[in-house]
C-alpha positions as semicolon CSV with decimal commas, in nm:
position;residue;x (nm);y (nm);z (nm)
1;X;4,703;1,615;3,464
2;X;4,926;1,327;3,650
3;X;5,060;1,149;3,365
4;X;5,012;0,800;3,538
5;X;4,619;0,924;3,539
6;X;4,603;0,909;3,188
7;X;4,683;0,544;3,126
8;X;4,334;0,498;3,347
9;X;4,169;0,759;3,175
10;X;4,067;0,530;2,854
11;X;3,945;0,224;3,054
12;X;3,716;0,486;3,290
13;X;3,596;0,667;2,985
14;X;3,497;0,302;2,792
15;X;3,352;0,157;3,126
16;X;3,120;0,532;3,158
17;X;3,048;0,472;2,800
18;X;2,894;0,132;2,768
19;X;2,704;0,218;3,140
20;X;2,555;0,537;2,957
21;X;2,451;0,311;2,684
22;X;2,290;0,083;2,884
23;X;2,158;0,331;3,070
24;X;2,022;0,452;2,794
25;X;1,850;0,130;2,644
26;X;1,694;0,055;2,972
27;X;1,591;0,409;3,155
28;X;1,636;0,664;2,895
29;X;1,377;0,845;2,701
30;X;1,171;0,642;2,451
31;X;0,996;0,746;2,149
32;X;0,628;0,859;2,294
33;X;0,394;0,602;2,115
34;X;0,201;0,746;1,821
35;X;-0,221;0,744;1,808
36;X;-0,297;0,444;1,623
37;X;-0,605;0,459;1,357
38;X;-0,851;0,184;1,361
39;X;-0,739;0,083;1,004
40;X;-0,388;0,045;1,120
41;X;-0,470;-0,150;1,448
42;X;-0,336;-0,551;1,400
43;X;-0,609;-0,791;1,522
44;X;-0,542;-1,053;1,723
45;X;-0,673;-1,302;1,454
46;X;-0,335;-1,103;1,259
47;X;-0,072;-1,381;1,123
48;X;0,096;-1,151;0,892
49;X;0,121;-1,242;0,527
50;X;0,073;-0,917;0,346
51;X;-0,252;-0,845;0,163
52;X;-0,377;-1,067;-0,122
53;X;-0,572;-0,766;-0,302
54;X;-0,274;-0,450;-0,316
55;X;0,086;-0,364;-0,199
56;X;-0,106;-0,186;0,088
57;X;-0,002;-0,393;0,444
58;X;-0,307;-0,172;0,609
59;X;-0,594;-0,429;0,570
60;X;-0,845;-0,619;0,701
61;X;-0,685;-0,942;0,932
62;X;-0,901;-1,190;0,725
63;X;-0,699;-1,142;0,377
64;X;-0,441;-1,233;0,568
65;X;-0,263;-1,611;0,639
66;X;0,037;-1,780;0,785
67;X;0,218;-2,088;0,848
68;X;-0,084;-2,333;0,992
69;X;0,042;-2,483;1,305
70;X;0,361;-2,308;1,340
71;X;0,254;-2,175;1,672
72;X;0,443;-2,042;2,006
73;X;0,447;-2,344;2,199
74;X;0,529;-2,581;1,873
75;X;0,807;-2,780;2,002
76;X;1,083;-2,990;1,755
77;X;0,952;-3,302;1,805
78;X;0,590;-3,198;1,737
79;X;0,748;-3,026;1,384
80;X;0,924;-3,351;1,303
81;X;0,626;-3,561;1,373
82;X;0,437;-3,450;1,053
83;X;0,733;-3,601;0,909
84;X;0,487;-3,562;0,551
85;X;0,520;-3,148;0,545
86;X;0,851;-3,106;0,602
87;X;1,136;-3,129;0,329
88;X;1,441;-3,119;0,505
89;X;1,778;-3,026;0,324
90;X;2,143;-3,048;0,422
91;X;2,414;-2,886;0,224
92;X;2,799;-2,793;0,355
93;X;2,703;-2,470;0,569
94;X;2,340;-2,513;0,616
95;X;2,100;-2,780;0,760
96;X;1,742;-2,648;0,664
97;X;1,382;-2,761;0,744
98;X;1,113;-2,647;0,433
99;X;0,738;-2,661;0,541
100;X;0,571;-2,765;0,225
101;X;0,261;-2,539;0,315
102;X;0,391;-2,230;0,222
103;X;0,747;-2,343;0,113
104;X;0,874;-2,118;0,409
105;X;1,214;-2,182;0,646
106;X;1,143;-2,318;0,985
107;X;1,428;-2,413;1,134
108;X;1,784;-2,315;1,012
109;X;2,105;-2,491;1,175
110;X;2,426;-2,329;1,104
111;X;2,650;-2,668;1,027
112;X;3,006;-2,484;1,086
113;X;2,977;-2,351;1,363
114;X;2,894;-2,536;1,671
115;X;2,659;-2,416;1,952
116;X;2,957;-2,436;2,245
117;X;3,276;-2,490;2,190
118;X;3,367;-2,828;2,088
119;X;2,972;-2,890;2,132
120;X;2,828;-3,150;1,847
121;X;2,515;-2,972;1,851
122;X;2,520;-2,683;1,586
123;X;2,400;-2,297;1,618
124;X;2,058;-2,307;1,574
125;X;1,938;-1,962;1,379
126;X;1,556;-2,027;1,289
127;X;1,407;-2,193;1,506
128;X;1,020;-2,332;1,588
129;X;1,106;-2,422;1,906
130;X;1,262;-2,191;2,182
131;X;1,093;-1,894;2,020
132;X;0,900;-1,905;1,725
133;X;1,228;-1,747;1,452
134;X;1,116;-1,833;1,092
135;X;1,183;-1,700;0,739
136;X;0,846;-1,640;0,518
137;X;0,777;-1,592;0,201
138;X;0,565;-1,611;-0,101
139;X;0,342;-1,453;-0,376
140;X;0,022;-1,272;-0,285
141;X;-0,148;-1,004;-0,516
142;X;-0,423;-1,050;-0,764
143;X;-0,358;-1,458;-0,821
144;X;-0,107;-1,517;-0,581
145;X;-0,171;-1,867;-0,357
146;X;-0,041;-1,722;-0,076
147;X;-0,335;-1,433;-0,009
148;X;-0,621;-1,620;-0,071
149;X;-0,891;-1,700;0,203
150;X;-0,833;-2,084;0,156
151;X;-0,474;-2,020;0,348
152;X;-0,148;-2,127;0,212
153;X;-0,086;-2,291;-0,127
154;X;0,050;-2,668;-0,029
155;X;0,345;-2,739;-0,247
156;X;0,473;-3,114;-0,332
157;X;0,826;-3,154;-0,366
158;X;1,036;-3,496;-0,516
159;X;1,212;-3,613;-0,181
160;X;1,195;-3,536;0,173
161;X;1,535;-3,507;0,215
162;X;1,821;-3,330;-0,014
163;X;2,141;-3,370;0,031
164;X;2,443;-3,138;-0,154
165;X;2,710;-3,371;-0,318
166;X;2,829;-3,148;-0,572
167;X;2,871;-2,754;-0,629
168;X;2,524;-2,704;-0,592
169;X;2,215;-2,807;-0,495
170;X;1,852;-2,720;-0,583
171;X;1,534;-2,803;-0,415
172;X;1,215;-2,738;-0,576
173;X;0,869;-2,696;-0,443
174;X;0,569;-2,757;-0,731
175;X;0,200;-2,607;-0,657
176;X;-0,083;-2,594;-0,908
177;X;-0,433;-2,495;-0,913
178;X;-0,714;-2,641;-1,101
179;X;-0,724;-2,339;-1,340
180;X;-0,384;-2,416;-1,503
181;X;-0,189;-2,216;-1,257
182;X;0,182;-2,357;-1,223
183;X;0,394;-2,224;-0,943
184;X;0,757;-2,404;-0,906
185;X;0,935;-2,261;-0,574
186;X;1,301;-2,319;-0,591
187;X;1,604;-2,295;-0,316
188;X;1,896;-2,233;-0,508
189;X;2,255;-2,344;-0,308
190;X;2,593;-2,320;-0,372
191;X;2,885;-2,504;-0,188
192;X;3,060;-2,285;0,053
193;X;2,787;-2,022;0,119
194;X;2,498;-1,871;0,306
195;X;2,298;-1,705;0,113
196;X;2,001;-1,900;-0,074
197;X;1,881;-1,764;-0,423
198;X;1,476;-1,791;-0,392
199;X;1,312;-1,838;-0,757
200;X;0,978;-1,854;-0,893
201;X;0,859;-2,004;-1,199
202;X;0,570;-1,901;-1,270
203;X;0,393;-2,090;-1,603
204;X;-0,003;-1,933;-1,665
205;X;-0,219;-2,163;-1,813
206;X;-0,497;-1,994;-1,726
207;X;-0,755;-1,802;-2,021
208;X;-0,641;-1,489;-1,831
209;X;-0,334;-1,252;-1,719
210;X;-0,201;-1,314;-1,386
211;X;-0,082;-1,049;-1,141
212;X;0,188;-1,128;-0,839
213;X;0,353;-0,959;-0,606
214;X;0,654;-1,134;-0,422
215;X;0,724;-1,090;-0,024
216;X;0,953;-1,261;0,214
217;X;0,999;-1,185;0,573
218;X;1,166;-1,282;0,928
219;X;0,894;-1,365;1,195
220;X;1,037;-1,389;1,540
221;X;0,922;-1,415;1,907
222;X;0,971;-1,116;2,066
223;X;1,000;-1,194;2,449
224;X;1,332;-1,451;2,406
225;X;1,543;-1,378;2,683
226;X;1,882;-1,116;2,551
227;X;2,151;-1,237;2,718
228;X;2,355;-0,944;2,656
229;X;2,543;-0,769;2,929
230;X;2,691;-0,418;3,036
231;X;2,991;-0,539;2,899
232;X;2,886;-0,706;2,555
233;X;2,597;-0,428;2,469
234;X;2,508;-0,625;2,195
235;X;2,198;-0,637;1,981
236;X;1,947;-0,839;1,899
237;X;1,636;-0,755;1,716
238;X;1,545;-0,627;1,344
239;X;1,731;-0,406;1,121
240;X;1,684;-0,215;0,731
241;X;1,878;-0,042;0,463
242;X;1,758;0,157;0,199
243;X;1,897;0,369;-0,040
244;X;1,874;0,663;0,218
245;X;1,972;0,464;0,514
246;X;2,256;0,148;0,459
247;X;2,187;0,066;0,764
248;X;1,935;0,121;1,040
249;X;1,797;-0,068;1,347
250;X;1,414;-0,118;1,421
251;X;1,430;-0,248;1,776
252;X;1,082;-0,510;1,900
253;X;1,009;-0,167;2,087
254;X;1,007;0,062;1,750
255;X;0,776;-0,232;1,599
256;X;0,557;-0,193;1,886
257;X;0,527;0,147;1,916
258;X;0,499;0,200;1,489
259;X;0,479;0,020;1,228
260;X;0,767;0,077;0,927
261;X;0,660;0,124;0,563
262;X;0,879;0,277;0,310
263;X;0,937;0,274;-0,044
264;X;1,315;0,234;-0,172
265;X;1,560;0,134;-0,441
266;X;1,703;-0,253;-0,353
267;X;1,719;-0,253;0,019
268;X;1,736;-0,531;0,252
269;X;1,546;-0,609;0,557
270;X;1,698;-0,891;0,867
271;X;1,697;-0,968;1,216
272;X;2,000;-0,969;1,414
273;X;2,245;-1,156;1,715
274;X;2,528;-1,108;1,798
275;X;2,749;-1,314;1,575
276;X;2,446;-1,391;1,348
277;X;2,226;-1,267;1,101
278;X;1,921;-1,381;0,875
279;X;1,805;-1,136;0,580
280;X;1,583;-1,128;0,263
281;X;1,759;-0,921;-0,007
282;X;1,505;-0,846;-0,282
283;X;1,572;-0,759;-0,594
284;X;1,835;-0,484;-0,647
285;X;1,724;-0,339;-0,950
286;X;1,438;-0,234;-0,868
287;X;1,156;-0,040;-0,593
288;X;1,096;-0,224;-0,310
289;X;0,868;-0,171;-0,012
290;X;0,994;-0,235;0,368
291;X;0,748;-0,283;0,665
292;X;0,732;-0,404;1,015
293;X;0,435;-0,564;1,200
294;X;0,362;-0,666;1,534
295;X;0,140;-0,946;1,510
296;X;-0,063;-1,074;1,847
297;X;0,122;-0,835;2,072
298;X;0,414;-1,163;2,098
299;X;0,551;-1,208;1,672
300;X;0,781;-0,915;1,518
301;X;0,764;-0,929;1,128
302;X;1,007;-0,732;0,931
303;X;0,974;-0,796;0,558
304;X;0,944;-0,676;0,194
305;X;0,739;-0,679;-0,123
306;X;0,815;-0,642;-0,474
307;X;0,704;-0,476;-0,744
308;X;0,358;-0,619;-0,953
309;X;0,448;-0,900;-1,231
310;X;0,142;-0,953;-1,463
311;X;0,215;-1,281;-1,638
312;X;0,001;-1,314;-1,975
313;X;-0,225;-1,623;-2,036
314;X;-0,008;-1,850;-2,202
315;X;0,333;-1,736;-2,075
316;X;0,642;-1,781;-1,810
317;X;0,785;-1,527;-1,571
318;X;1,036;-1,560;-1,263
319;X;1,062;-1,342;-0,979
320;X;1,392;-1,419;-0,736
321;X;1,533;-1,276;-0,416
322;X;1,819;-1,430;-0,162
323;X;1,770;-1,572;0,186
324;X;2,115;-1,489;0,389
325;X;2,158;-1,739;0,682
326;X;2,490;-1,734;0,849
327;X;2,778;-1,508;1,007
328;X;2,785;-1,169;0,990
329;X;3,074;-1,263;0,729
330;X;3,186;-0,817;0,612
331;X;3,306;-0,928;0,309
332;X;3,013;-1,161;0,187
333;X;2,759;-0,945;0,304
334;X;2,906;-0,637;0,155
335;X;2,868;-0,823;-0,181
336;X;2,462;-0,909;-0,149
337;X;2,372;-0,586;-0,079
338;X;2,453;-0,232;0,018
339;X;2,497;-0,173;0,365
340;X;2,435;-0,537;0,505
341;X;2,804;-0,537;0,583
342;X;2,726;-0,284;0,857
343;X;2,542;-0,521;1,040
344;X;2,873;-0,591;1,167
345;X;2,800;-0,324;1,419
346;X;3,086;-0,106;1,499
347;X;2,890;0,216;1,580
348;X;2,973;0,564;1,513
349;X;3,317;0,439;1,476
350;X;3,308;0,226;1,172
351;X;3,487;0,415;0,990
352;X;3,767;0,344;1,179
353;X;3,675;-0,049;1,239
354;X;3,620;-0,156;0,906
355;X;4,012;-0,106;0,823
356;X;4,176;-0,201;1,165
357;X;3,970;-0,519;1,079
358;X;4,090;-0,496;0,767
359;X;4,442;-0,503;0,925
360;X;4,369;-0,753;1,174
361;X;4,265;-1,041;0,927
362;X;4,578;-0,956;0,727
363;X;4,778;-0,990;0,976
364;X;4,581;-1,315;1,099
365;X;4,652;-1,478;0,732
366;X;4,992;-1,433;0,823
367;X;5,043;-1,596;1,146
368;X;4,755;-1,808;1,162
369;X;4,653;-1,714;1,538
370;X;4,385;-1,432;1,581
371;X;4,557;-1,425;2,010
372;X;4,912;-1,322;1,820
373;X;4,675;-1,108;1,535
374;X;4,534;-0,883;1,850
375;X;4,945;-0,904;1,970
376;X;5,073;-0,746;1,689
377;X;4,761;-0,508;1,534
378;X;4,837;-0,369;1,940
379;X;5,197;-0,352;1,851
380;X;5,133;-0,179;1,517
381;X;4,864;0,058;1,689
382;X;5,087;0,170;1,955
383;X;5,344;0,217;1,751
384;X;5,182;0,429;1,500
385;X;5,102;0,634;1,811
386;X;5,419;0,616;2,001
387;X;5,438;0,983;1,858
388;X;5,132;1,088;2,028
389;X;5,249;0,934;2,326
390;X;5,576;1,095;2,382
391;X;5,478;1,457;2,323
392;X;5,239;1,369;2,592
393;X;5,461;1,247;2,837
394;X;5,704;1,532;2,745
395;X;5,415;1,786;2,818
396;X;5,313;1,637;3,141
397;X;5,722;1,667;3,245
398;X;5,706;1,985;3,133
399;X;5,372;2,129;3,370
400;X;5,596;1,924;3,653
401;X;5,881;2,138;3,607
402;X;5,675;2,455;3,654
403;X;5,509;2,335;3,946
404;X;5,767;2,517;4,183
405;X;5,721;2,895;3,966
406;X;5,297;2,777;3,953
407;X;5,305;2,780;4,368
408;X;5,508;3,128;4,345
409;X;5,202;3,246;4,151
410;X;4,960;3,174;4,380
411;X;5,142;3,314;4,659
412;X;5,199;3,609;4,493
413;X;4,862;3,662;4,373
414;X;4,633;3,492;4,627
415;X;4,298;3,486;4,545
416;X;4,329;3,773;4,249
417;X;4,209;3,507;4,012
418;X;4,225;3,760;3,685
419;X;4,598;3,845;3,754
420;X;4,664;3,456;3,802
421;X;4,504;3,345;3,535
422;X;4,726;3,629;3,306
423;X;5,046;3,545;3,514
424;X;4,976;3,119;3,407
425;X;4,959;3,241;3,047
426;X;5,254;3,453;3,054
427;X;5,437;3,171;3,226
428;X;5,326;2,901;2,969
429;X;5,426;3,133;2,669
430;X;5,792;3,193;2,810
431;X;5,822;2,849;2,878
432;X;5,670;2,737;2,585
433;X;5,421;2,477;2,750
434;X;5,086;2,393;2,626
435;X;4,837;2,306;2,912
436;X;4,615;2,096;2,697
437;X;4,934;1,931;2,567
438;X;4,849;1,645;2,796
439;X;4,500;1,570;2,711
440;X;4,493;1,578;2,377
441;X;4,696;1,312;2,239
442;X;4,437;1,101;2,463
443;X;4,137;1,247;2,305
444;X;4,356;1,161;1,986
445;X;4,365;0,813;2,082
446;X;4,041;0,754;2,217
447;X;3,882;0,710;1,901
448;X;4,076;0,423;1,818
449;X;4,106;0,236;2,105
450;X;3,715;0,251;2,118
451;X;3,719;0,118;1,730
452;X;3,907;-0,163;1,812
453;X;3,732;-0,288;2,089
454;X;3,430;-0,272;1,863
455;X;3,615;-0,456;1,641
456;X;3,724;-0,759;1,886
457;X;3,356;-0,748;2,037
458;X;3,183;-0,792;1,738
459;X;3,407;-0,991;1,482
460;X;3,231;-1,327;1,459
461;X;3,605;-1,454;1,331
462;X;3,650;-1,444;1,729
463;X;3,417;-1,644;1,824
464;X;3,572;-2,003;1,925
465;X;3,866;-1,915;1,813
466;X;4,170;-1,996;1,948
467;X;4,484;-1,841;2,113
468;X;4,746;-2,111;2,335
469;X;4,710;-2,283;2,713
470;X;4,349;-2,209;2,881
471;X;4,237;-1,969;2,612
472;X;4,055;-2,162;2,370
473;X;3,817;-1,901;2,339
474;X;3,894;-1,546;2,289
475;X;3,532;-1,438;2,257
476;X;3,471;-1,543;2,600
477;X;3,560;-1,446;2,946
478;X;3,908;-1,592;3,036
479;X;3,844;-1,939;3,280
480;X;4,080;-1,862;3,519
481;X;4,098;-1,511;3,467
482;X;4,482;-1,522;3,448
483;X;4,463;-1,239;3,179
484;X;4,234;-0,999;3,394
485;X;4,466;-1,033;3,684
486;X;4,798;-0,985;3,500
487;X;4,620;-0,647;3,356
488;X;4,539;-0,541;3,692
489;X;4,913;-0,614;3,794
490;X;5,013;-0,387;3,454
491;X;4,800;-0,094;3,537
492;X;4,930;-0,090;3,933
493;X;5,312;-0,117;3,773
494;X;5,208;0,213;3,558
495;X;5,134;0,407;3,838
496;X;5,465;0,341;4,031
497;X;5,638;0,419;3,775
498;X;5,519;0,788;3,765
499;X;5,374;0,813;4,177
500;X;5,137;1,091;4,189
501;X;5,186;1,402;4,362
502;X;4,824;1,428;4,469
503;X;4,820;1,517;4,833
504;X;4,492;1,438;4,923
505;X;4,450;1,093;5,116
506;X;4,088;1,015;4,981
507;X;4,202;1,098;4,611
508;X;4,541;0,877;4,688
509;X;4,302;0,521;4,771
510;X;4,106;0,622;4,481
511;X;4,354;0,633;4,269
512;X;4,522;0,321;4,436
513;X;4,226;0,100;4,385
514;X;4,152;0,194;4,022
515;X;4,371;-0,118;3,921
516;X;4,168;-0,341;4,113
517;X;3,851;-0,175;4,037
518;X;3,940;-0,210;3,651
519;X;4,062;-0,592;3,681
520;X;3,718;-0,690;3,894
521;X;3,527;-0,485;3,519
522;X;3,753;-0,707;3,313
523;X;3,664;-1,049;3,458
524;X;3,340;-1,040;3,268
525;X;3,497;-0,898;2,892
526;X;3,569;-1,099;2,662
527;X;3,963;-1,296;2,670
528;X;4,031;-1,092;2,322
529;X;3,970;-0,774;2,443
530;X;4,152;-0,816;2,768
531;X;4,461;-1,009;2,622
532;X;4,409;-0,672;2,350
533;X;4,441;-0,444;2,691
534;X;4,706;-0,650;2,875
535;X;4,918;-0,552;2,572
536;X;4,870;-0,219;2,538
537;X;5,008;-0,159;2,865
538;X;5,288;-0,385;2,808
539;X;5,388;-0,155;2,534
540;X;5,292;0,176;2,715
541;X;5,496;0,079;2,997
542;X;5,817;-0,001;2,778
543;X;5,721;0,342;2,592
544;X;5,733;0,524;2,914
545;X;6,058;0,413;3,002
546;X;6,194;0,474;2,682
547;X;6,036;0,832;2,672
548;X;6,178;0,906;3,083
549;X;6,509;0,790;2,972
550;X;6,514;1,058;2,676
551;X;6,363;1,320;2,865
552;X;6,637;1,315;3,167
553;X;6,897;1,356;2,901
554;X;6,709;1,702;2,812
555;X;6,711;1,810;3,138
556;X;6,318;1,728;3,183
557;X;6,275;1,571;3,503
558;X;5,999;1,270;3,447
559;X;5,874;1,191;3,803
C-alpha cells in the first residue's frame, strides 16, 4: 500500500460510509408491514388521547379526544386570535403557549437560541403552524376529564400571561366538575433550564373513589420536509428508552408500519432534530407503558401512561412527570433520565464520542473558542497517535525497500503462484516486515476519526458558534469555502511528498484528482469538521517529515 494512499483512505472510507447510510435509509430493505387486526386499525375519526376506560391504547376511536381546533392547516395568527384559550408564559429559556382546553403545549420557542444566526426570531420547537408539533397530556382512566365523551376538560387559569422574575415560576391550570372533582394542573419552572416538572393535584370531593391514569405525549406532522443531507445524515423523527433499550429510534415509517406498546421500568419517550429535542419523562420509580400511533395517516404520537392512582372520597393525591424542551444538552439530559443523553446521536461509536467530547469542552473552558477547541483536541488526537503513525510509515518504507528482491521473485517464479506466495513469506520473515503493517494502524485510527466527526456533527455547542474572520459559524458550510480549498491544497501537498510508484496512467489521474474530488465533498460539511480535517493534515504532513527524516538516518529509504 502507497503510503501517500493512506492519508485518502479515511476521507474515501467516511464519504462510502455516510452514501451506504443513505443508501440505506432511502433504497434499502424495509421492515415488511405486519397484518393489521380490525381492533388495532386507527380510524380516521382517531385524535389520539389514550382510552378513558383501561391502560389498553387498542379501542374504539370514539373514547378517544384531542386538542379541539388544533388542526393541520391552523396557522399562528388563527391560534392567537382566541386570545381567551391560550395562557402564554415566558421564562429565561422558554417562551410557551398553554391551551387551556386540555392544558397541553402548543407552541414552544426556544428563547436562547436564535433561529439564524444573529436572527431576532427564536428556534421554534412546537409548533401549530408549519406542521402541527405539540406536547399532550392529561388524566384519562375511570374519572379522568380527559377520556370522557364530552372532549377535553377546560381549565381556567389566573392570568394570561406569566412572566419568570425570580428562581422560579409556576403556572397553574384549575378544572372542576359539578360532582366535587378538583383537578389543579401545574407547570413547574426553574431559572436556567429546560425541563418543566408537570404536577397534578388532585382533591376528590366526590361520595366515591376516583381512579386516574396519567399520559403525556409528542404529536407531530409527519410529512415536514427533512432537510438533512448526504453529508449531515441527521435524524429527525421519534425515539424511546426503556430499561432494556437506553436508547432506540422509532422512525414515522416504524409508526406506520406498527404500532409500539411496551411495558418498562422509568423510560422516556421524545421526538427528535438535529440540535433539538422534546421528551416526556414519567415517573422513574415506577412501570410505565410506551406506545406509538399513527393517527389519520398524517399525526405521529409517541407517548406514555402511568400506573392507576385511586384517590379515596375525601382525599388528595399528585401524580408528576417532566416536559424536556431544549438542546440536546449530554449532561442535563443524562441527569432526567437514563439514556436520554444518547439522543446526542453518535452511533455505534459513542463510546468513543462521549469522552473526546468530554475532552473537547474541557479544553473549550480553557480557551474559550470551540475553532481553537477542534485545533488542539486534533493536536492532542494526533499526537496520541503519532505512534501509530510512524510504525506505519516505517512499514510502508520497509515493503519499498523490498520492492527490487519482490520483482526477483516473480521473475524467478513466474506464474508458480504456490512457490511465490512461500518465497514472499520467507522474504518477509528474514527481513522482518509485516505486510499488514501498513493497514492496520489505519484501521486503528479509523474508529476515532469517525467518533469525532460524530462528535463535531452532532454537538449542539457548535451550532452558531464562533471561530475568527468569515467563520462565524462552525456548524455550517464555510461562506467562501476558504477552508475546503486550503484542505484540498493539504491533501495534493501529501501526495508529493511521497509520489506514487503506480505505473498505470488511469490509476495515476485517479489518484491525482482525489484532492479535488475530496475538496468539491467538503464544500457542503460543516466549517467544524473541515477546519477539524484541514488540521489533521497539517499535523500528518509535519509528522511525515519528521518520521522521513528519522527513517533516512536508519538507512530506510522513505520515497
Amino acid at each position: 500500500m502507497e503510503s501517500q494512499r493512506s492519508f485518502l483512505l479515511i476521507g474515501l472510507a467516511l464519504v462510502s460510509f455516510l452514501l451506504w447510510q443513505q443508501w440505506q435509509q432511502d433504497y434499502g430493505p424495509q421492515p415488511v408491514q405486519p397484518e393489521v387486526s380490525e381492533q388495532a386499525t386507527v380510524s380516521t375519526t382517531d385524535n389520539g388521547v389514550p382510552s378513558a376506560q383501561q391502560q389498553s391504547l387498542d379501542v374504539p376511536s370514539d373514547m378517544q379526544a384531542d386538542v379541539p381546533n388544533i388542526s393541520p392547516n391552523m396557522n399562528e395568527s388563527a391560534v392567537n386570535q382566541n386570545g381567551n384559550r391560550y395562557v402564554h408564559v415566558l421564562t429565561d429559556t422558554l417562551d410557551l403557549q398553554i391551551d387551556l382546553v386540555g392544558g397541553d403545549v402548543v407552541k414552544a420557542n426556544l428563547v436562547k437560541f436564535p433561529l439564524t444566526l444573529e436572527s431576532s426570531e427564536n428556534y421554534s420547537l412546537l409548533r401549530p403552524n408549519d406542521g402541527l408539533y405539540i406536547a399532550q397530556s392529561g388524566l384519562v382512566g375511570q374519572d379522568g376529564p380527559d377520556g370522557n365523551r364530552a372532549g377535553r376538560p377546560r381549565y381556567t387559569a389566573t392570568s394570561k400571561d406569566f412572566v419568570m422574575d425570580g428562581d422560579s415560576l409556576s403556572v397553574p391550570l384549575t378544572w372542576q366538575n359539578a360532582d366535587g372533582l378538583k383537578i389543579t394542573k401545574t407547570f413547574n419552572f426553574t431559572k436556567g433550564n429546560h425541563d418543566v416538572v408537570l404536577t397534578y393535584a388532585i382533591e376528590n370531593g366526590t361520595a366515591n373513589a376516583t381512579q386516574f391514569l396519567q399520559y403525556a405525549q409528542l404529536k407531530q406532522t409527519t410529512d415536514v420536509p427533512d432537510r438533512k443531507n448526504m453529508f449531515m445524515p441527521t435524524y429527525r423523527g421519534a425515539a424511546f428508552g426503556s430499561e432494556e433499550d437506553r436508547y432506540q429510534k422509532y422512525t414515522f415509517d416504524d409508526i406506520e408500519d406498527k404500532s409500539l406498546k411496551i411495558s418498562t421500568e422509568a423510560g422516556w419517550v421524545g421526538m427528535l432534530e438535529h440540535y433539538f429535542v422534546a421528551a416526556w419523562i414519567p415517573p422513574q420509580e415506577q412501570e410505565n407503558t410506551l406506545y406509538t400511533k399513527l393517527i389519520q395517516n398524517q399525526y405521529a404520537i409517541i407517548g406514555f401512561t402511568g400506573k392507576p392512582v385511586t384517590v379515596a372520597s375525601g382525599e388528595t393525591a399528585s401524580i408528576s412527570s417532566e416536559l424536556y424542551l431544549g438542546p440536546k444538552d449530554q449532561d442535563n439530559l443524562a441527569k432526567l433520565a437514563n439514556g436520554l443523553d444518547l439522543t446526542v446521536d453518535y452511533g455505534i461509536l459513542w463510546w468513543i464520542s462521549q469522552p473526546l467530547f468530554a475532552l473537547l469542552q474541557f479544553i473549550h473552558s480553557i480557551v474559550g473558542n470551540w475553532g481553537l477547541a477542534i485545533i488542539l483536541i486534533t493536536v492532542i488526537v494526533k499526537g496520541a497517535m503519532f505512534p501509530l503513525t510512524k510504525k506505519q510509515y516505517e512499514s510502508m518504507a520497509r515493503m519499498r525497500n523490498l520492492a527490487p528482491k519482490m520483482q526477483q521473485l516473480k521473475d524467478r517464479f513466474g506464474d508458480d503462484r504456490q512457490k511465490m506466495s512461500q518465497a514472499m513469506m520467507e522474504l518477509y520473515r528474514k527481513e522482518k516486515v509485516n505486510p499488514m503493517g501498513g493497514c492496520l494502524p489505519i484501521i486503528l485510527q479509523m474508529p476515532i476519526f469517525l467518533a469525532l466527526y460524530w462528535v463535531l456533527l452532532e454537538s449542539v455547542e457548535l451550532r452558531h458558534a464562533d471561530f475568527f474572520l468569515w467563520i462565524t459559524d462552525l456548524s455550517v458550510k464555510d461562506p467562501y469555502f476558504v477552508l475546503p480549498v486550503l484542505t484540498g491544497a493539504s491533501m495534493w501537498l501529501l501526495q508529493k511528498l511521497q509520489p506514487t510508484t503506480v505505473t498505470d496512467p488511469m490509476q495515476q489521474k485517479i489518484m491525482q484528482f482525489m484532492p479535488v474530488a475530496m475538496s468539491i465533498f467538503f464544500l457542503w460539511f460543516p466549517a467544524g469538521l473541515v477546519l477539524y480535517w484541514l488540521v489533521s493534515n497539517i499535523i500528518t504532513l509535519v509528522q511525515a517529515k519528521l518520521i522521513y527524516a528519522a527513517m533516512e538516518k536508519k538507512g530506510l529509504k522513505s520515497k
